[in-house]
N, C-alpha and C positions, 0 to 999 in steps of 0.2 A: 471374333470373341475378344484377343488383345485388344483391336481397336474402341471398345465398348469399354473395357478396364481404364482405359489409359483414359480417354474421354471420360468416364466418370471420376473419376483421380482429380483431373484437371476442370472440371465441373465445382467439385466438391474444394478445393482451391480456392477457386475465384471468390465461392458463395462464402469461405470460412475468412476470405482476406476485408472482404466489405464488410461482414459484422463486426470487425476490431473496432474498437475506440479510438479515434482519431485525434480527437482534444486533449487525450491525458500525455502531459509530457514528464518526463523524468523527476525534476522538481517537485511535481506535485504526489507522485509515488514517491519518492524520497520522504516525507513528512509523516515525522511518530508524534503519535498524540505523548501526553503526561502520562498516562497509565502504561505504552507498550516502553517508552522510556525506562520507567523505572522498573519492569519485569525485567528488561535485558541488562541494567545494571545490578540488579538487585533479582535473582532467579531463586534465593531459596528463600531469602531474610525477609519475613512477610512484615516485618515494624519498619526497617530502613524502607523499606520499598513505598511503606504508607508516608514515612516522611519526607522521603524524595520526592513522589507526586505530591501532595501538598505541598513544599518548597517552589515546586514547578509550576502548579496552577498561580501561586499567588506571583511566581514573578512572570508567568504570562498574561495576569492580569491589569498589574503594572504598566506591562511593555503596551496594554492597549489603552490606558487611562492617559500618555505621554503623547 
């Protein structure tokens, strides 16, 4: 009966390590859009927080017209 636990354990392992996402590296989970930006600066103040992101869209826009 343990040998059937212990094998299903290690079964259930393997099958859970191969469905990971293999591509996604740190860098790319590290990246906040303009809108989570400016929640985590700005958590209560809903006017800063619209200016912030629009601040940020337009100089993200910038940084791609250069």
């Amino acid at each position: 009966m343990l040998r059937k636990i212990v094998f299903a354990a290690i079964a259930t392992a393997l099958v859970g390590a191969v469905a990971l996402p293999v591509g996604l590296t740190s860098a790319d989970a590290a990246v906040l859009t303009c809108k989570q930006a400016a929640k985590l600066k700005f958590p209560t103040d809903f006017k800063q927080r619209h200016a912030y992101k629009k601040a940020c869209v337009a100089a993200w826009k910038a940084s791609q017209k250069a």
